[in-house]
C-alpha positions as CSV (number, residue, x, y, z in Angstrom):
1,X,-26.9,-10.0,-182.6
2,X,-27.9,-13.9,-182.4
3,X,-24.9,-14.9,-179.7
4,X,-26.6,-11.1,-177.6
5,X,-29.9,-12.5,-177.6
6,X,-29.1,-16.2,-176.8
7,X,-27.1,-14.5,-173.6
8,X,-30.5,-13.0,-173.1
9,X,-32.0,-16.0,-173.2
10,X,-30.1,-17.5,-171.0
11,X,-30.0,-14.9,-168.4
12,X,-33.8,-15.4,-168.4
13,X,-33.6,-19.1,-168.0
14,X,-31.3,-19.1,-165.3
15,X,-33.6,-16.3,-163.5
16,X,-36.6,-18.5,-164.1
17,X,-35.1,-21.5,-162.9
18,X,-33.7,-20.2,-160.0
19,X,-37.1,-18.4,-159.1
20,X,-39.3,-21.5,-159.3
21,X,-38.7,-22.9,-156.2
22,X,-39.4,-19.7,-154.6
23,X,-42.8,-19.5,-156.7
24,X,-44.1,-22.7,-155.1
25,X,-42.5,-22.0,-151.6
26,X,-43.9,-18.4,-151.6
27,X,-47.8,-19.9,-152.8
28,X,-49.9,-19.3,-150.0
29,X,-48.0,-17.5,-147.9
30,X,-48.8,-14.3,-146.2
31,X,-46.1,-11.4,-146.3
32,X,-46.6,-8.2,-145.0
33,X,-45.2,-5.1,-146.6
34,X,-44.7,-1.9,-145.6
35,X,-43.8,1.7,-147.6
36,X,-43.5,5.2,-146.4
37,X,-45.4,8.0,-148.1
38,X,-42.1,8.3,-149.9
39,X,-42.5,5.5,-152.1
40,X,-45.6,6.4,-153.6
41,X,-43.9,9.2,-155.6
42,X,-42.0,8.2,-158.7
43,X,-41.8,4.8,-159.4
44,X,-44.6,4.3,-157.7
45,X,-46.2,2.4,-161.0
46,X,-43.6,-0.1,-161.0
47,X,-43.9,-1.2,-157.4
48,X,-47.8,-1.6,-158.1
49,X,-47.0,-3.5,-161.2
50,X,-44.5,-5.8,-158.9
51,X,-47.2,-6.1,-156.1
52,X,-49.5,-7.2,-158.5
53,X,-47.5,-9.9,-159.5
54,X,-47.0,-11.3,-156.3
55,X,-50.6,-11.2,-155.8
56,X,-50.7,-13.4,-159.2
57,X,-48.5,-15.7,-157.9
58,X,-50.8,-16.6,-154.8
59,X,-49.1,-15.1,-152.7
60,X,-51.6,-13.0,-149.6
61,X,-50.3,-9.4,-149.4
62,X,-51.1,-7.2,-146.6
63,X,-49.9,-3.8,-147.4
64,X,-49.5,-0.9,-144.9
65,X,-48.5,2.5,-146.3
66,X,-47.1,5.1,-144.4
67,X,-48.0,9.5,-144.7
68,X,-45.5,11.4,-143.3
69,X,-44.2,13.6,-146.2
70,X,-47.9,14.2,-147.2
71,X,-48.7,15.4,-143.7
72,X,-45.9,17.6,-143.2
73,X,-46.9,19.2,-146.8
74,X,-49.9,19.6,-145.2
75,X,-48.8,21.1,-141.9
76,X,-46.8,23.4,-144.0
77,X,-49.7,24.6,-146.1
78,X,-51.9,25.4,-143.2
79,X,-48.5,27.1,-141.0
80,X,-49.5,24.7,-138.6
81,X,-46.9,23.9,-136.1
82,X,-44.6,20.6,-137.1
83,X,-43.7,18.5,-133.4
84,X,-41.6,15.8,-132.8
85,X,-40.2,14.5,-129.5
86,X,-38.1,11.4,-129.2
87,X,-38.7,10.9,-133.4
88,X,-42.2,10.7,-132.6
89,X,-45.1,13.3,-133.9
90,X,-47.0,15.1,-131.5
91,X,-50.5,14.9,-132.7
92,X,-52.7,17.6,-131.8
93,X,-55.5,18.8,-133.1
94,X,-53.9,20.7,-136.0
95,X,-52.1,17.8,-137.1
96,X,-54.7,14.8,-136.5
97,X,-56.9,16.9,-139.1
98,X,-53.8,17.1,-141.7
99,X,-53.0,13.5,-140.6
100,X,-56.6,12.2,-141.7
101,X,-56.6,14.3,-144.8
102,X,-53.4,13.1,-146.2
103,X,-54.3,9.0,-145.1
104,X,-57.4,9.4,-146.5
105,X,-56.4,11.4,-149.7
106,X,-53.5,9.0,-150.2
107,X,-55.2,5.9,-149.7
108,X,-57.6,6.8,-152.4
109,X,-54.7,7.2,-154.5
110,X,-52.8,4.0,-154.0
111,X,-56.4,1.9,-154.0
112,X,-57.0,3.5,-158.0
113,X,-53.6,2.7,-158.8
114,X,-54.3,-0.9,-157.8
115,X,-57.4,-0.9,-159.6
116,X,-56.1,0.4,-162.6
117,X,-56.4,-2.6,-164.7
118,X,-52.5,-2.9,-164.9
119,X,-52.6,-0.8,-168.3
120,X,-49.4,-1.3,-170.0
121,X,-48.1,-4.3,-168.0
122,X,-47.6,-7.8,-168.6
123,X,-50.7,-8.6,-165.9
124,X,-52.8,-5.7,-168.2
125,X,-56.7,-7.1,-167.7
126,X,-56.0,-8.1,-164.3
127,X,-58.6,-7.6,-161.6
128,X,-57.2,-7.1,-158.1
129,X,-59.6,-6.6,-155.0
130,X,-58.7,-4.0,-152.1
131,X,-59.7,-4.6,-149.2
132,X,-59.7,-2.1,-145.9
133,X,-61.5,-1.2,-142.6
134,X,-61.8,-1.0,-138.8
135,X,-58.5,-3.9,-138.9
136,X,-56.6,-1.9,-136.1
137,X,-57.9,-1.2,-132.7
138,X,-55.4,1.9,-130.9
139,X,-54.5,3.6,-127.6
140,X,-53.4,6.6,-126.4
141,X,-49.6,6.8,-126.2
142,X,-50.4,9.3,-123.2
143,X,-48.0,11.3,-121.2
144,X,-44.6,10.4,-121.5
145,X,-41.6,12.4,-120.1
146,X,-43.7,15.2,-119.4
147,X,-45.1,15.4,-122.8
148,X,-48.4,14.7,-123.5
149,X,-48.5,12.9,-127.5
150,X,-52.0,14.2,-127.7
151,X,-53.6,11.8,-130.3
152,X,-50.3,9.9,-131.2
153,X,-51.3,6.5,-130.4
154,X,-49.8,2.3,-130.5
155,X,-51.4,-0.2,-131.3
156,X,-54.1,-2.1,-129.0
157,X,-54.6,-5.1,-131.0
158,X,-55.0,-6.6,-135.0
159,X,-58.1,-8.3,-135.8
160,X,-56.5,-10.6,-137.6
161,X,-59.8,-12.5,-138.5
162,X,-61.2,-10.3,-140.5
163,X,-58.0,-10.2,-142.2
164,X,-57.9,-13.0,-143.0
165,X,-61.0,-13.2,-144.3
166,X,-60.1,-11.0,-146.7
167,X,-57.1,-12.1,-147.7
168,X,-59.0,-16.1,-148.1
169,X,-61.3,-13.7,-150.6
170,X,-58.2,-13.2,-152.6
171,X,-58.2,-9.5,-151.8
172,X,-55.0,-7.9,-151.3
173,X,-55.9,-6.1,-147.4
174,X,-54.6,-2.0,-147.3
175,X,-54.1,-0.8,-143.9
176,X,-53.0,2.7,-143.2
177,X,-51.3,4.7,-139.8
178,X,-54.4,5.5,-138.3
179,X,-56.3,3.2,-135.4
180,X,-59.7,3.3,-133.7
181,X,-60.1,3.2,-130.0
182,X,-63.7,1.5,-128.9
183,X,-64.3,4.8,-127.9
184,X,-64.6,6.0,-131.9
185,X,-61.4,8.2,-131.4
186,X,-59.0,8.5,-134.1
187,X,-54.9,8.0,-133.5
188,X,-52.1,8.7,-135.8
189,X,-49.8,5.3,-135.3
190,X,-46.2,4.4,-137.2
191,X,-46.6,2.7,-139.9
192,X,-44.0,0.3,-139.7
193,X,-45.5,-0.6,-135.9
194,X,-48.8,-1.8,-137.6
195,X,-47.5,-3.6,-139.5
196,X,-45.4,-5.5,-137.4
197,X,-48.6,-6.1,-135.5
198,X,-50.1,-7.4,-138.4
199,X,-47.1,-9.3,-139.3
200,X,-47.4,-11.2,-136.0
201,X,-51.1,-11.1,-135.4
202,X,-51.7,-12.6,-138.9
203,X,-48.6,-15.4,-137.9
204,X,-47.1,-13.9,-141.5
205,X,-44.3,-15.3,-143.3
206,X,-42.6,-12.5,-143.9
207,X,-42.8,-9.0,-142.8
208,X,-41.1,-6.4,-145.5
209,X,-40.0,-2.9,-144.9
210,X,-39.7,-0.9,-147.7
211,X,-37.0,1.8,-146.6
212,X,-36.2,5.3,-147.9
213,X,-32.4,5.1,-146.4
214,X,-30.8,2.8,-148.8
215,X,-29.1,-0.8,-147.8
216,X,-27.9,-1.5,-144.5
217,X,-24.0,-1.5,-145.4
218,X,-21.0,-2.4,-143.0
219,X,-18.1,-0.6,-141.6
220,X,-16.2,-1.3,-145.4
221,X,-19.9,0.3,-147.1
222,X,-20.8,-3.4,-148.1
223,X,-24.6,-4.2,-148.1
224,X,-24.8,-6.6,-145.2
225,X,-27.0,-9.3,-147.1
226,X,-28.3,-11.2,-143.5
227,X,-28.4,-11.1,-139.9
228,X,-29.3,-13.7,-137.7
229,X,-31.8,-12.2,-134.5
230,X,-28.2,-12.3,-132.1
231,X,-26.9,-10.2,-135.2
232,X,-29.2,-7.4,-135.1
233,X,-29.3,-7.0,-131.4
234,X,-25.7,-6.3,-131.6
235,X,-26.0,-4.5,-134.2
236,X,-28.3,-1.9,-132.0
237,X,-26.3,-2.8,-129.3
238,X,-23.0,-1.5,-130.2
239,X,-21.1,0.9,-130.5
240,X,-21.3,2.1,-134.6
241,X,-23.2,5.2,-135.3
242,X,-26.9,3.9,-137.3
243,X,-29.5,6.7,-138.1
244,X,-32.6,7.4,-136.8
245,X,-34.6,5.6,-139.5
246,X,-32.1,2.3,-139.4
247,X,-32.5,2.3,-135.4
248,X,-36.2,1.9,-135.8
249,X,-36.1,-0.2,-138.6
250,X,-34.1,-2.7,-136.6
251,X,-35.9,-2.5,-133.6
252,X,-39.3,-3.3,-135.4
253,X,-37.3,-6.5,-137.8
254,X,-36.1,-7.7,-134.3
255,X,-39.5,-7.3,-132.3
256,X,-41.3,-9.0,-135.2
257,X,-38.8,-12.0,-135.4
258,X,-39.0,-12.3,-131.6
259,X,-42.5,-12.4,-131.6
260,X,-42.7,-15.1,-134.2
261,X,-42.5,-14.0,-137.8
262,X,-40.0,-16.2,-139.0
263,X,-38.7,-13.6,-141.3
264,X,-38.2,-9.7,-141.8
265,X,-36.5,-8.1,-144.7
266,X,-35.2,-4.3,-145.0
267,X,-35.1,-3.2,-149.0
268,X,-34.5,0.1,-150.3
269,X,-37.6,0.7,-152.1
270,X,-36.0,3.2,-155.0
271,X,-34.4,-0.4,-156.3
272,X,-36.2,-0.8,-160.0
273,X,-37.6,-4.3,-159.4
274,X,-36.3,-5.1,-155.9
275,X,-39.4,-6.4,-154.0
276,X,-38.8,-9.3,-156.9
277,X,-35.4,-9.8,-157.0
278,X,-35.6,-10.1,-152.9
279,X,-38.6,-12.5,-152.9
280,X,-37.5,-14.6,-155.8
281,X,-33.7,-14.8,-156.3
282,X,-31.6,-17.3,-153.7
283,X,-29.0,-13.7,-152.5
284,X,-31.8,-10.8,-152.9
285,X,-31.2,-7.3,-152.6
286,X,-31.5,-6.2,-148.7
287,X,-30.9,-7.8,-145.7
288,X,-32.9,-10.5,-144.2
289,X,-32.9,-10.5,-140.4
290,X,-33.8,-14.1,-139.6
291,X,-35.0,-16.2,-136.2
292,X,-34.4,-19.5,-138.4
293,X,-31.5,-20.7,-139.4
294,X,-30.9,-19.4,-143.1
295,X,-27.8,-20.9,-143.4
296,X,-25.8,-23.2,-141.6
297,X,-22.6,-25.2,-141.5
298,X,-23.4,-29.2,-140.1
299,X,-23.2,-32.6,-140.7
300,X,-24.3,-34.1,-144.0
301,X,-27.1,-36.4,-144.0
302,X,-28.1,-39.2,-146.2
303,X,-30.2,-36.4,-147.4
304,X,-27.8,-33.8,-148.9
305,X,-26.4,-36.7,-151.3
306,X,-28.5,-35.0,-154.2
307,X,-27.3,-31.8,-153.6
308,X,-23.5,-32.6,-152.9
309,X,-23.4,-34.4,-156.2
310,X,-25.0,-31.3,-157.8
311,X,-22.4,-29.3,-156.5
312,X,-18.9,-31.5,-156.9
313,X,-20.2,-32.7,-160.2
314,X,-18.3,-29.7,-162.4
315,X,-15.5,-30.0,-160.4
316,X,-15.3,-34.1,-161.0
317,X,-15.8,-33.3,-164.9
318,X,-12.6,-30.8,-165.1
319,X,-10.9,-33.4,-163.5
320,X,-10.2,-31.1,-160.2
321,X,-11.7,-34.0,-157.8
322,X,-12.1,-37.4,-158.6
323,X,-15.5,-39.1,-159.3
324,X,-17.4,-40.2,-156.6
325,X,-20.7,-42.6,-156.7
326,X,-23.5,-42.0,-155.8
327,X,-23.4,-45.5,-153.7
328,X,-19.7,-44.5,-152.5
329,X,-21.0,-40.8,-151.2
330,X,-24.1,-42.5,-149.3
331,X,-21.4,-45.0,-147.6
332,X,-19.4,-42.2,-146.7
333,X,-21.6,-39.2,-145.7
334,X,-21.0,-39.4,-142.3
335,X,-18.0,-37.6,-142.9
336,X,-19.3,-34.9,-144.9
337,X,-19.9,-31.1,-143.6
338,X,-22.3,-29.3,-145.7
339,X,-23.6,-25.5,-145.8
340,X,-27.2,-25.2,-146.8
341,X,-28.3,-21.6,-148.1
342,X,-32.1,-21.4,-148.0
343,X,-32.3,-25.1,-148.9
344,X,-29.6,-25.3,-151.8
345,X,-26.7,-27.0,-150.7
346,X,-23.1,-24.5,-151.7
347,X,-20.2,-26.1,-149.9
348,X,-19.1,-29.3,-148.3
349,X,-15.8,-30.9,-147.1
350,X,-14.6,-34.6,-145.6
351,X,-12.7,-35.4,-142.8
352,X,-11.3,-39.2,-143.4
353,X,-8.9,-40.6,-140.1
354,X,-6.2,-42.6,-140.2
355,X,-4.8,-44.6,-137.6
356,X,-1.6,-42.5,-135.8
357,X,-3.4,-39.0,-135.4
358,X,-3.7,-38.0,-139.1
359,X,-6.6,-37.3,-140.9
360,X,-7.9,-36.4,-144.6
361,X,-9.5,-33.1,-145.9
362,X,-11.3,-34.3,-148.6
363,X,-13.8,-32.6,-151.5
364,X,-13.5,-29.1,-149.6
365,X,-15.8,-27.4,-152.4
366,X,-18.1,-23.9,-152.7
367,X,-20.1,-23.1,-155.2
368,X,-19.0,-20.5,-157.6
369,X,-21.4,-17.5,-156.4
370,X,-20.0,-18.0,-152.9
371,X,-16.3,-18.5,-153.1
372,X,-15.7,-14.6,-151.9
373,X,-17.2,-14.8,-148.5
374,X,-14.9,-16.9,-146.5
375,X,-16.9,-19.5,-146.6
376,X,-14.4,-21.5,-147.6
377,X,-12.1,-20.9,-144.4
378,X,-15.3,-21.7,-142.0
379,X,-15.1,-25.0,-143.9
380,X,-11.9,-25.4,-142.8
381,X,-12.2,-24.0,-139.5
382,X,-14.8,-26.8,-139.2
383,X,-13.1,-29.7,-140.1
384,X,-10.1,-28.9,-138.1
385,X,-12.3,-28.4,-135.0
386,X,-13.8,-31.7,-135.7
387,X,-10.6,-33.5,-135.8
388,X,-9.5,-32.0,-132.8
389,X,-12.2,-33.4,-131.0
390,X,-11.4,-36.9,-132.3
391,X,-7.8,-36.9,-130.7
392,X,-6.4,-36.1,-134.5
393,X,-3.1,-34.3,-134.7
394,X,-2.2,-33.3,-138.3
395,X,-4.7,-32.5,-141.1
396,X,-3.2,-33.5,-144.4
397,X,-4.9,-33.1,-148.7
398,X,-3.9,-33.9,-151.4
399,X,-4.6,-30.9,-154.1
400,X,-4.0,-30.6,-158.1
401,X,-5.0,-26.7,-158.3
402,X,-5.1,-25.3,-154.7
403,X,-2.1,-25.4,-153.4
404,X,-1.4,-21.9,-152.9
405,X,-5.2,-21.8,-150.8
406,X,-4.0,-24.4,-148.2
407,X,-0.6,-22.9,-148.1
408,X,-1.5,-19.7,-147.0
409,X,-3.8,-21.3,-144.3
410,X,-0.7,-23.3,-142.9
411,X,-0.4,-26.2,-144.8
412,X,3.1,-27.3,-145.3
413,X,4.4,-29.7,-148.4
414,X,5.3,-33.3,-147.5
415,X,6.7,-36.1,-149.8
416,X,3.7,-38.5,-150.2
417,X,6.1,-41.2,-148.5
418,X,4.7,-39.4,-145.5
419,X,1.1,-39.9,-145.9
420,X,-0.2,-42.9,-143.9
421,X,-0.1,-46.3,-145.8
422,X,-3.3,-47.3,-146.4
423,X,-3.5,-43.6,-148.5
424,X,-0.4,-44.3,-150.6
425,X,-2.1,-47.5,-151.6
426,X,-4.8,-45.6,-152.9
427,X,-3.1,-42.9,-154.5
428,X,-3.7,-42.4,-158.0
429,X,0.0,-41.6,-159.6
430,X,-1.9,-40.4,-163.1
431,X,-3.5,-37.4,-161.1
432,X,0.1,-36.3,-159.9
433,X,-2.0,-35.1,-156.6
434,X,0.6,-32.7,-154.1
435,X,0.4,-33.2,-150.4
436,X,0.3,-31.0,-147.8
437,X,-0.1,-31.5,-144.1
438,X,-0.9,-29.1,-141.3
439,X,-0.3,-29.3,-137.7
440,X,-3.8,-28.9,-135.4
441,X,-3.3,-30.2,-132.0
């Protein structure tokens, strides 16, 4: 029972640990996030509870919900007809009425479960403040193919100072699918289009999408954890069969990140704690489509020394790489390539010349959460490409537990009479190092 709950305890140190930095980075920061009326059903509680949080955390939430099951209920109800051309509603008059009922009714709803004090929670006492209003100015969609969207409309413009306003107030701001023309008419609008609006008007952070189709998975039914922008186009560009719901889910992460919102995650919103586990873990739960560079492969700078010696320091304890200084590692960082995942350095590997053609691979290292992803083999891919630009012909190491690794990426033994002299000076005979040398040129 004791060793279960230190285990416990340790799981919840590591998760704290690893969510600090995120805590601080997050403080401030305005995400947008947006939920279909799907997500207000069960569960519902625990998302509050979750946005909450956030809120507590200092983070500025702008929330847009979304109405569709509750207006086809509804339509039903009053046997009204149900329309939809090119996935988008035709709002009459019929359906405009059970559009504003269901906003209206479910807005009410999700404001008093914000309001409700938190009862039963950790944050149980807590006050939140709901903010809403006139925030989205609309158009008519107007006749398209032939068919006239009645009062479907898109979005005119975001008024993003009152938002923020709001949001400086420490309110968290609730904006729904509807929009006002100057005119005082009324348009049903896609939720997930405000809120990209909002997402760029407001110059957010992040812009969340809070899906009812599950992960975004590849052709093996893997969740694809990130996409660069090139990614996601394509993605939409090519030719695998996506949904409905994932086409416009793409199309709105990719028009936000074009249009400046440096991120956009896609989370299945049925996952029990998932908004938190995105947000404040360094791998998350959906994918992140990204304009930055999330992670990348490049030269080490004087920099990255702290975090290379983070990561090679097990390694240089089990005896698996020798001991490098601090001092030593600063001299020689210039031939150091390093990947950085959202600021936490998990791989590196050296490249070390010798005079006739040959060259070192040296510390070739990634962290334990991220040996399964071929990361390993872009290393390599790397340094090879690197020494081929710098005229070098063969690629040797010297390895106590990985020789099977380089031998199946073409590294041959070699007697260590072969390695070039100024090596075999330095060659530790205690270590019993094996050698292994690949052809590049």
């Amino acid at each position: 029972m004791v060793n279960k709950q230190n285990k416990e305890l340790a799981h919840l140190l590591t998760g704290f640990r690893q969510a600090a930095p995120y805590i601080q980075a997050h403080r401030g920061s305005t995400f947008v996030i947006t939920f279909g009326g799907e997500a207000t059903g069960e569960g519902f509680e625990r998302l509050v509870n979750d946005l909450a949080l956030i809120n507590t955390l200092g983070v500025r939430l702008v929330l847009v919900h979304g109405a569709r099951p509750q207006i086809e209920q509804r339509l039903k109800h009053e046997h009204a007809e149900i329309r939809y051309v090119n996935s988008l509603r035709v709002t009459d008059d019929a359906a405009l009425k059970a559009v504003k009922d269901a906003v209206g009714s479910l807005r009410v709803d999700i404001e008093a479960r914000l309001s409700m004090g938190l009862v039963n929670s950790p944050l149980a006492g807590s006050r939140i403040g709901i903010a809403g209003g006139n925030f989205v100015t609309a158009k008519p969609l107007g006749i398209r193919d032939g068919v006239d969207y009645c009062h479907t409309g898109e979005v005119r413009s975001i008024d993003a100072t009152g938002i923020h306003q709001q949001l400086d107030a420490g309110r968290i701001v609730l904006l729904s699918p509807l929009g006002y023309s100057p005119t005082g008419e009324v348009f049903n609008l896609s939720a997930e289009e405000v809120a990209t609006a909002a997402a760029v008007a407001l110059h957010a952070e992040k812009l969340i999408l809070l899906v009812d189709a599950g992960g975004l998975r590849d052709s093996r039914r893997r969740l694809i954890r990130q996409l660069s922008l090139l990614e996601a186009e394509q993605l939409l560009r090519s030719r695998r069969k996506l949904s409905g719901s994932w086409i416009r889910h793409l199309n709105n992460a990719v028009d936000s990140c074009r249009r400046g919102v440096k991120r956009t995650h896609l989370l299945d919103h049925h996952i029990d704690g998932g908004l938190l586990l995105e947000l404040f873990t360094r791998d998350g739960v959906g994918t992140l489509i990204s304009a930055e560079l999330y992670e990348g492969l490049r030269t080490a700078t004087i920099d990255d020394v702290g975090g290379i010696l983070e990561l090679i320091a097990p390694l240089e304890e089990e005896g698996v790489l020798v001991k490098r200084s601090r001092e030593l590692l600063e001299m020689e960082i210039d031939h150091f390539l390093v990947v950085k995942r959202d600021g936490m350095i998990i791989a590196c590997a050296a490249l070390y010349p010798y005079d006739g053609q040959v060259a070192e691979l040296a510390c070739l290292v990634v962290h334990p959460d991220y040996r399964a992803n071929g990361r390993g083999d872009s290393l390599l891919e790397a340094i090879e490409l690197r020494a081929r630009h710098g005229g070098i012909k063969r690629l040797f190491v010297l390895t106590t537990r990985t020789s099977h690794w380089f031998r199946e990426r073409g590294f041959t033994s070699i007697e260590l009479a072969r390695l070039p002299v100024k090596k075999r000076q330095l060659y530790n005979y205690q270590r019993k190092s094996k050698a292994y040398i690949k052809a590049i040129d």
